[in-house]
C-alpha positions as CSV (number, residue, x, y, z in Angstrom):
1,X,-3.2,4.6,-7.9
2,X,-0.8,7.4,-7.1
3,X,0.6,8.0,-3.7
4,X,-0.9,11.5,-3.8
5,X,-4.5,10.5,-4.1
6,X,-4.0,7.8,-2.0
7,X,-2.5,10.2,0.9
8,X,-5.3,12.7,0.0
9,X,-8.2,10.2,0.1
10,X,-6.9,8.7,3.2
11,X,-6.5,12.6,4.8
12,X,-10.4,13.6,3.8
13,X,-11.1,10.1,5.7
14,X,-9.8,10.7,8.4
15,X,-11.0,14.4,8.6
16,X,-14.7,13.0,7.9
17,X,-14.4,10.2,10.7
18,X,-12.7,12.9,13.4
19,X,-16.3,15.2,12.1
20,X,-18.5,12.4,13.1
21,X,-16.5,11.3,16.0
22,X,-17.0,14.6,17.5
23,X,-20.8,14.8,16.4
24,X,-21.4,11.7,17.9
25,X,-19.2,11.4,21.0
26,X,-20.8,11.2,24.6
27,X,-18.4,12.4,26.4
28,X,-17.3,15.8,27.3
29,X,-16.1,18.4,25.0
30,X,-12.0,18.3,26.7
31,X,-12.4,14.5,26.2
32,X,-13.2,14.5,23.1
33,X,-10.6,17.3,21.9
34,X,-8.3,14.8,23.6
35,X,-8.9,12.0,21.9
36,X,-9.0,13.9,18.4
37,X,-5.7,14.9,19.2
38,X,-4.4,11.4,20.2
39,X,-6.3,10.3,16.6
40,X,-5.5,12.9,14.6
41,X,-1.6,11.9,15.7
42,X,-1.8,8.6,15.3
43,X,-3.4,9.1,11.8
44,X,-0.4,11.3,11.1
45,X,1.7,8.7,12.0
46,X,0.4,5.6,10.0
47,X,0.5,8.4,7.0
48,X,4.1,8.9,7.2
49,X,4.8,5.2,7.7
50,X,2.5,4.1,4.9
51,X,4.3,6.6,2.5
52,X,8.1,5.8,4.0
53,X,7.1,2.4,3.2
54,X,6.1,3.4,-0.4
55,X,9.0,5.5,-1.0
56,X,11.4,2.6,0.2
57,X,9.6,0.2,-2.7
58,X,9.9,2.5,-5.3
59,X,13.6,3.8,-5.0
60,X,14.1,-0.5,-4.3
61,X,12.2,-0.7,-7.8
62,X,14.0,2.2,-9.8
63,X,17.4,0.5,-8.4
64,X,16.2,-3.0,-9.8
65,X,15.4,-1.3,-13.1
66,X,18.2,0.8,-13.4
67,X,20.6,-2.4,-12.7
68,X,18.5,-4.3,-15.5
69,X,19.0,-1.3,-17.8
70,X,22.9,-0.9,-17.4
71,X,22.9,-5.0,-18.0
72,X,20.9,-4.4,-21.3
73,X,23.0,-1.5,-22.4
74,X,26.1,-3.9,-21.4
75,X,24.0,-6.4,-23.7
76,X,23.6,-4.4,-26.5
77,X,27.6,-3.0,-26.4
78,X,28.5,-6.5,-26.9
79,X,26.3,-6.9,-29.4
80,X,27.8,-4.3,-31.5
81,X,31.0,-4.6,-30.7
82,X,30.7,-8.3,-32.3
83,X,28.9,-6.8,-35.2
84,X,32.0,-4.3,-35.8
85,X,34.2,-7.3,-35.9
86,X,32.7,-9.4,-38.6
């Protein structure tokens, strides 16, 4: 799954569930724009986190393979610097 449909399924979500909230909700109208504001920011907030934490994985995982890839190319030098010898 890619981080933009992720981020986009989890933003239609949330605007769906703030719809019904305020369908729904038995309180007053200034409550209720209240408490969509203190979800809607919270939402907001577990969004960035959630893709800060997916950025941090992947640069973790393109160092890892970049490391593995300069030892392979290392590898393979050796390798043909022994086959230049014989």
């Amino acid at each position: 799954m890619s981080v933009g449909k992720f981020i986009g399924g989890f933003a239609i979500g949330a605007l769906v569930g703030g719809i019904i909230g305020v369908l729904l909700a038995p309180q007053s109208g200034e409550e209720t724009r209240e408490q969509l504001a203190d979800k809607s920011k919270e939402i907001c907030d577990k969004a960035h986190s959630t893709v800060s934490e997916i950025q941090d994985k992947a640069d973790g995982i393109v160092n890892d393979m970049q490391a593995k890839g300069e030892e392979l190319l290392s590898k393979l030098q050796d390798v043909i610097n022994k086959q230049k010898e014989v």
